[in-house]
DRENTI-754074 format. One record per residue (C-alpha): x, y, z. Coordinates in pm, whole numbers, plus 32768, in hexadecimal, padded with zeros to 4 digits. Each point is the difference from the previous one (the first is absolute). Example, Ala and Ser with C-alpha at 12.3 -4.5 7.8 and 13.67 -1.06 7.14 Angstrom:
84CE7E3E830C;808981587FBE;
//
This chain:
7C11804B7F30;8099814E7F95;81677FAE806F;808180F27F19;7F6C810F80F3;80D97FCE8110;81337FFA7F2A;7F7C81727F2E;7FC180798193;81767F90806B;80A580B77EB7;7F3B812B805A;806B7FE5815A;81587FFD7FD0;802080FD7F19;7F6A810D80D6;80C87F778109;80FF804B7F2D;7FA981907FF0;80577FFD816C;81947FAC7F95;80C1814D7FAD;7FF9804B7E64;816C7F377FF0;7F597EBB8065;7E97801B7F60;80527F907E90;809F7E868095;7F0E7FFD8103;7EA980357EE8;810C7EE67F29;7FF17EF98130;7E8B80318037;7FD67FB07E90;80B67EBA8068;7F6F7FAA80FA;7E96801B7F81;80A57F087EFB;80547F3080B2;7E9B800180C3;7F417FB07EC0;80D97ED97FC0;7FF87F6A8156;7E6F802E7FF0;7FB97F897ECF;80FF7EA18024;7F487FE18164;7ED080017F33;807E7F0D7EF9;80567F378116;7EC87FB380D1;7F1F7FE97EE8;80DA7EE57F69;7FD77F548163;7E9F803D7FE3;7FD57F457EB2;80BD7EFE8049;7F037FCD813F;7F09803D7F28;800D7FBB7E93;7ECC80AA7F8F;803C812080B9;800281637F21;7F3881167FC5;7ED37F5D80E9;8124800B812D;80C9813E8085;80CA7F578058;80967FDF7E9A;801480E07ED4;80247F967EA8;816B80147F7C;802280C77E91;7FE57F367ED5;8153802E7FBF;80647F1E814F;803A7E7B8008;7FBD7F288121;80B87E9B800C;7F937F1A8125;80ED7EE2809B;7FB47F1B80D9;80BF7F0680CB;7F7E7F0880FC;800880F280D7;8033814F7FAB;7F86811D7EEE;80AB80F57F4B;7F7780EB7F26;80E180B87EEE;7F68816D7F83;80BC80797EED;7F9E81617F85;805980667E98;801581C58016;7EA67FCD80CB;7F47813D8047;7F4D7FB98141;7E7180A88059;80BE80F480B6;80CE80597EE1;81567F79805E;80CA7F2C7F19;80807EBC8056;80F27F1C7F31;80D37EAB809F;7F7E7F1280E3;7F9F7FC68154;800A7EAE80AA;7EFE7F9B8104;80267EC080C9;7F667F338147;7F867ED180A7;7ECA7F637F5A;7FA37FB28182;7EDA81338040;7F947F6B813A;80F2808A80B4;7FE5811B80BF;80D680DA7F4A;807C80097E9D;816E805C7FB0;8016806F7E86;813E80437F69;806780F77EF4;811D80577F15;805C80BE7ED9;80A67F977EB8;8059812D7F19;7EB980B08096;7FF281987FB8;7EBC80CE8073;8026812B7F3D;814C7FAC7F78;809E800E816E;80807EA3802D;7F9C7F56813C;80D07EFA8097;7FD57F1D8140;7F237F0580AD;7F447FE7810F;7EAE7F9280B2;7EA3802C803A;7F5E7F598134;7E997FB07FDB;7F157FBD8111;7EA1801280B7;803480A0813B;7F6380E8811F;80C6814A8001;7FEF815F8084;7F5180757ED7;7EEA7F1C8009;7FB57EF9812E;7F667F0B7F2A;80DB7F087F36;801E80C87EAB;81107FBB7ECF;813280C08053;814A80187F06;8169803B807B;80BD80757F1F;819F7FF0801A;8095811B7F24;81B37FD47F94;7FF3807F7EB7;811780C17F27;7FA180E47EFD;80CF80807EED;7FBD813B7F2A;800680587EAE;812580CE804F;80C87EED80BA;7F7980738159;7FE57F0180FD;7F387FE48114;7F767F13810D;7E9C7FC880B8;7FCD7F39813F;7EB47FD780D1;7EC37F708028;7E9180217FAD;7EED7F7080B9;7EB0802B7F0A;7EDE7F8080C6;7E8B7FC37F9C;7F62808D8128;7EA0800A7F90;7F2F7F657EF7;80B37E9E8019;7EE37F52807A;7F1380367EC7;81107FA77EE4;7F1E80387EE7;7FAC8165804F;812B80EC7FBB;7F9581538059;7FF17F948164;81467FA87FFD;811980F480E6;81817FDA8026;80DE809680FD;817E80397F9C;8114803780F9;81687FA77FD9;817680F37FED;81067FD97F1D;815D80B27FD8;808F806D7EA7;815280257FE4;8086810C7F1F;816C80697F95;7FF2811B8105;7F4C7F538127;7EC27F838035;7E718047803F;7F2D7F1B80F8;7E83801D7FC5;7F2B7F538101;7E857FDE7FFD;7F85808C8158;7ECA7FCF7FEA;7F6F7EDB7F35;7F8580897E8B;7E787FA47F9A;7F9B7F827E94;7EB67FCE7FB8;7FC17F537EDA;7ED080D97F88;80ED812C8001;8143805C7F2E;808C80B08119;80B07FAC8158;7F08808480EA;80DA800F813D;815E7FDA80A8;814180AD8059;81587FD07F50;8123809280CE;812580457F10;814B803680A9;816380687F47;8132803D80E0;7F5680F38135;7EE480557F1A;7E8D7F4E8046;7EEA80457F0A;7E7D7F948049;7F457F8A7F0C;7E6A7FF8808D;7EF67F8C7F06;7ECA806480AF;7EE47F6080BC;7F577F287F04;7F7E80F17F05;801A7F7D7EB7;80D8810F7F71;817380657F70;805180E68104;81017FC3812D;80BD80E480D5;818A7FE6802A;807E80B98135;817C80597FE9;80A780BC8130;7EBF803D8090;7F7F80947EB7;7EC47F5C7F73;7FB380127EA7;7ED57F577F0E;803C7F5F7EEB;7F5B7F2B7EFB;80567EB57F96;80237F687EBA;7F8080977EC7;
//
């Protein structure tokens, strides 16, 4: 799943929100969207990190056969402990460049209950000296695993929750913090697991980023589409909303192409998507 598409749509978002601001405002307004799209790539790729260690734990021999899981650089260790009745699973990442081309050194801890039968799966996560692109991340939280019946899909399908409480810290001694959620969901595809281009996700979540001169409140409005057999999302609506200013962020109607629309003040423009 091209994650990295919805963070590259959000950074373009904001910054031609940020044309709307008068001159005096645009040059920290482009700065925070540069954050913030930061900040987005992080929390994406550690969400990533994070269910596909659940997944191997679930299932050992799990990999390349299973989307569910990719395969970590060379460069990354994996230690497994196990207690009577719990696993934890310690990923330690030595200046790891990641397939999407972000660079991850320091570890992050994942932990749960060796008891899969239930009906949902807590995992918890933490950070020890972990940077993603030499921002240092900092915080712990949880990812609530489950098979469930929602909105998205009536029949029982694997949906992840993710909590997001995360500080990051800059280069340049900036500090800033990220709270939310995440709900990824395998809407279609999960009933034939050895057949991945089937396979489609729906994303929805909001999350607030606090900056030294307010805040900005993104909200997905309409559930985004993955499908796995293209690099691109193929559908959805991001509303992006700083102070008394909303930006829309519309992906399309299921065409598998980088183009969107973002409407600001009435004003619709198109725009492309990635690179």
């Amino acid at each position: 799943m091209k994650t990295t598409k919805i963070i590259l749509g959000l950074a373009l978002a904001f910054s031609i929100f940020s044309c709307s601001k008068d001159d005096s405002n645009s040059t920290s307004e482009l700065s925070e969207a540069k954050v913030s799209a930061n900040i987005d790539m992080a929390t994406e790729d550690v969400a990533k990190i994070v269910e596909d260690q659940y997944a191997l734990q679930v299932n050992p021999g799990a990999g390349k056969n299973n989307l569910e899981t990719q395969d970590l650089p060379s460069c990354a260790t994996v230690t497994v402990d196990l207690t009577a009745t719990t696993w934890t699973r310690t990923v330690v990442f030595d200046n790891c460049t990641l397939p999407n081309g972000n660079v991850l050194d320091g570890t992050i801890i994942v932990s749960g209950s060796l008891n899969f039968d239930t009906p949902s799966h807590t995992i918890s996560y933490t950070f020890v000296d972990f940077h993603h692109n030499n921002i240092l991340i900092e915080g712990n939280r949880t990812v609530v695993r489950s098979m469930q019946s929602t909105a998205a899909q009536g029949a029982v399908h694997p949906v992840a929750n993710m909590s997001i409480d995360m500080t990051a810290t800059f280069p340049n001694g900036n500090v800033y913090h990220r709270a939310g959620n995440r709900v990824r969901e395998l809407i279609e595809g999960f009933d034939t697991p050895m057949v991945w281009a089937d396979n489609v996700f729906s994303i929805s979540g909001s999350w607030t980023t606090t900056f030294p001169a307010g805040t900005r409140t993104s909200t997905i409005t309409t559930p985004l589409r993955v499908r796995a057999n293209c690099p691109y999302i193929v559908r959805g609506v991001v509303e992006i909303v700083r102070n008394d200013n909303t930006a829309v962020l519309d992906y399309g109607t299921g065409e598998c192409d980088n183009q969107a629309t973002l409407t600001i003040n009435g004003t619709t423009t198109t725009i492309t998507l990635g690179n």
